[in-house]
C-alpha positions in Angstrom: -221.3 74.2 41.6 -224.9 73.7 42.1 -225.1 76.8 43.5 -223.6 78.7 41.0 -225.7 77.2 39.0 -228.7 78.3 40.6 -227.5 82.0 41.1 -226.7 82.1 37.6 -230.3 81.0 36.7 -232.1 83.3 39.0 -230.2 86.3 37.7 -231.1 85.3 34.0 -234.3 84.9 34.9 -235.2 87.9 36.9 -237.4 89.5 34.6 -239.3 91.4 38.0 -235.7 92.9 38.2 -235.1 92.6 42.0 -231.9 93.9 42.9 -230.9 91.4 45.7 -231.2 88.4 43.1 -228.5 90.7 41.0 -226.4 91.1 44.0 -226.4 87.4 44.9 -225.3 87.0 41.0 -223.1 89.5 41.0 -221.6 87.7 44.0 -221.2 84.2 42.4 -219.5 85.6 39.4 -216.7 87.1 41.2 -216.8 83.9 43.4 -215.8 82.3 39.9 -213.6 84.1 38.5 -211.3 84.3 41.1 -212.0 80.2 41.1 -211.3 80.1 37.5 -208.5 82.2 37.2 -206.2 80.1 39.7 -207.6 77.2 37.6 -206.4 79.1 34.4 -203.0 79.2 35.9 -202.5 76.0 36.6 -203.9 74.7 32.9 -201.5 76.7 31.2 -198.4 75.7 33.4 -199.9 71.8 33.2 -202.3 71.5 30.4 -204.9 68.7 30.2 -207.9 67.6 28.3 -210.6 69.7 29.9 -212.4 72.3 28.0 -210.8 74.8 29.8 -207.7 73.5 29.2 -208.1 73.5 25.3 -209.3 77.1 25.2 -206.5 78.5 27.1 -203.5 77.0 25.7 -205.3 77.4 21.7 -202.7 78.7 19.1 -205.0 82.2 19.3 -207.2 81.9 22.8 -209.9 84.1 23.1 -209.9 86.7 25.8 -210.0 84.9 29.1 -213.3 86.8 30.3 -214.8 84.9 26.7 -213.5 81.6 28.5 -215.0 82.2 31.9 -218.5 83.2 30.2 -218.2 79.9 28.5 -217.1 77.9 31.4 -220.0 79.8 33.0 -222.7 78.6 30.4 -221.7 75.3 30.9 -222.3 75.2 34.5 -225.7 77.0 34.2 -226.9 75.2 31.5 -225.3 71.8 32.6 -227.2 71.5 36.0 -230.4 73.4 36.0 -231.8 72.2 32.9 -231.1 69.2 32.5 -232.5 68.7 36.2 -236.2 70.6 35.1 -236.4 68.6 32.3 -235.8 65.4 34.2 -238.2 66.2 36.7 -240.6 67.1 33.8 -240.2 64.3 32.3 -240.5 61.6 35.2 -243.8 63.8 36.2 -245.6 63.5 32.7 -244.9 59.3 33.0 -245.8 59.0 36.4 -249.3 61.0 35.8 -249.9 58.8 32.6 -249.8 55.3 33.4 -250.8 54.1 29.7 -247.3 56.0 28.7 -245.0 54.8 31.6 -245.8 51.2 31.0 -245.3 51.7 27.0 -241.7 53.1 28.0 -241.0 50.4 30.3 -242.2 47.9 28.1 -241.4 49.2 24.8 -237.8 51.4 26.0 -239.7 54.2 24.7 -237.5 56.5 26.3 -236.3 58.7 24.2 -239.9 59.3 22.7 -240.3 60.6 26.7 -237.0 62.8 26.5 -238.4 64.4 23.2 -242.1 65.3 24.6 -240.9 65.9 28.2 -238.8 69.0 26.8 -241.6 70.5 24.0 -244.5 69.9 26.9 -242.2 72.0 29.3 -239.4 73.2 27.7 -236.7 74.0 30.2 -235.8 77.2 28.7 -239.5 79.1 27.8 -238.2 82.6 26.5 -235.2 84.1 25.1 -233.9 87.3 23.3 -232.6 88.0 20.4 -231.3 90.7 18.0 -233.4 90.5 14.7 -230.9 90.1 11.9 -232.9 91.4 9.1 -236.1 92.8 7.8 -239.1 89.6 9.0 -242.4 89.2 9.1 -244.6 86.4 10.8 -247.9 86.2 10.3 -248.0 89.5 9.1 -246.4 91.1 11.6 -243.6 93.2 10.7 -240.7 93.3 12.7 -237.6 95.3 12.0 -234.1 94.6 11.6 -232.1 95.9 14.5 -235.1 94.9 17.0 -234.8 93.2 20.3 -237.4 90.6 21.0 -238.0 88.2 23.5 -238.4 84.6 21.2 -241.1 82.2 22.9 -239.9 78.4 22.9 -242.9 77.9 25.7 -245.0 79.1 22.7 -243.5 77.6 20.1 -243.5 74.3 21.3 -247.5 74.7 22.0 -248.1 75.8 18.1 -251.5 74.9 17.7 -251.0 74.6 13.8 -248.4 71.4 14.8 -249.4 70.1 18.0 -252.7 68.7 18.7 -253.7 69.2 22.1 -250.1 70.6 22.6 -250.6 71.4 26.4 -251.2 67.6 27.0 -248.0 65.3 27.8 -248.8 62.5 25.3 -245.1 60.5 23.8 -247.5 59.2 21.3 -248.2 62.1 19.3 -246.8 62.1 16.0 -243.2 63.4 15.4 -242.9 67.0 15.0 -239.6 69.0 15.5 -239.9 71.1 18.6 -238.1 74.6 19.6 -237.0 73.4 22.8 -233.3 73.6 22.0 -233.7 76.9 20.1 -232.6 76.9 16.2 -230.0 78.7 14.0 -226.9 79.9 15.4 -228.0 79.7 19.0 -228.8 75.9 19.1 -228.2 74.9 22.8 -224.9 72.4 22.2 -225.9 70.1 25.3 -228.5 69.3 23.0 -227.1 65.8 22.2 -225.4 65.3 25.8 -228.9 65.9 27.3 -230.6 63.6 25.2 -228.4 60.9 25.6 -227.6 61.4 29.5 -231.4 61.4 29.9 -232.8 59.5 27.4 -230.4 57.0 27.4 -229.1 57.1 30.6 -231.0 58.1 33.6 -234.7 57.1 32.5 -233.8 53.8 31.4 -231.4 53.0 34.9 -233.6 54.9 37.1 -237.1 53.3 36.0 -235.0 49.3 35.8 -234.1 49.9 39.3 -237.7 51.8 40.5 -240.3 50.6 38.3 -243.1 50.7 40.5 -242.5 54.5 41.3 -245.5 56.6 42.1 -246.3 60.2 42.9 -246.5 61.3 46.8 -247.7 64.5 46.5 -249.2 67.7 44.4 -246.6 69.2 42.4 -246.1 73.0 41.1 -244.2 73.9 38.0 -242.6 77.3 38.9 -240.7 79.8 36.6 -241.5 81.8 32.8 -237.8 82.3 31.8 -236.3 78.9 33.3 -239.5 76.4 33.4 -239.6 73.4 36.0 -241.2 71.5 38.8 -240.7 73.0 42.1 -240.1 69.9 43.6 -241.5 66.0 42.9 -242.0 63.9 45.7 -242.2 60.4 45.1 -242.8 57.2 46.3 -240.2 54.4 45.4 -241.8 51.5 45.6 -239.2 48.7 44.5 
């Protein structure tokens, strides 16, 4: 599943269009569907409480191909960035001692979560189809448009964060695009905060408190934003 995941996430984020990333997309999603569809079978023939289960066996199902694309979301979205922004996270505490220890001392976790995903936001860019007439800033931008939305930038505005490229869980409370808004809200929203927030930083920092940084670490990415890798040094 992880690497369906990470197909699925390369192919959305191939903005230098190379064809092989397509192909190795293209692969995974018929790898899926054939998955799925046995899956399908057996859900309607012994339905259970999954998600899947629920959206075949509804009083009025949508087309199965909607239910694979949502089954398909889930996984993408699930794994990948919930993973950057963990990483993200744990890097922006472990390079500012003043904030780990506030966490650790204070439980300030969730203050982490919230500034780990505006500093990088997991997901920097996305399009969309403008629904009416707008104008920002003066720019006028027609309905009908299709334009590539910034979160990256967004969660940098300089008219609401100070020093917005710095990691900093002290900064006063602003809402921040990294979920997106209106009818395209990311729903993990809530699961992530809480699996993260709640969850993982508490139980991973209780059990490693003394963690450090072993090495230099590269953020990689302009569609789907993370670190590369983040080697670290226990210390328990």
């Amino acid at each position: 599943m992880e690497r369906w995941s990470q197909t699925l996430i390369d192919g959305a984020g191939n903005f230098g269009y190379r064809e092989d990333l397509f192909e190795k997309c293209d692969a995974a999603n018929d790898e899926m569907d054939g998955v799925f569809r046995v899956a399908a079978a057996r859900l309607r023939a012994e339905p259970d409480q999954s998600a899947m289960s629920v959206m075949v066996n509804a009083d009025d199902p949508i087309p199965e191909s909607q239910i694979f694309s949502n089954i398909k979301i889930a996984i993408g979205g699930g794994i990948n960035e919930p993973r950057d922004a963990a990483l993200t996270i744990i890097y922006g505490l472990l390079t500012n001692p003043d904030q780990f220890e506030a966490c650790k001392r204070d439980a300030l976790w969730l203050d982490a979560f919230e500034e780990g995903v505006r500093w990088v936001a997991p997901i920097q860019a996305s399009s969309r189809l403008v629904m009416e007439d707008t104008e920002i800033r003066g720019f006028f931008i027609p309905k009908g448009d299709v334009v590539m939305t910034s979160q990256a930038s967004a969660c940098h505005d300089e008219e609401i964060y100070e020093n917005g490229h710095l990691f900093d869980i002290f900064r006063p409370k602003a809402p921040h695009q990294a979920f997106g808004n209106g009818p395209h809200f990311c729903q993990g929203t809530h699961v992530a905060r809480r699996m993260l927030g709640n969850i993982l930083l508490p139980l991973l920092f209780e059990r490693f408190p003394n963690m450090t940084l072993a090495g230099e670490v590269d953020f990689t990415g302009f569609g789907f934003r993370g670190p590369r890798a983040l080697p670290v040094t226990l210390n328990t």
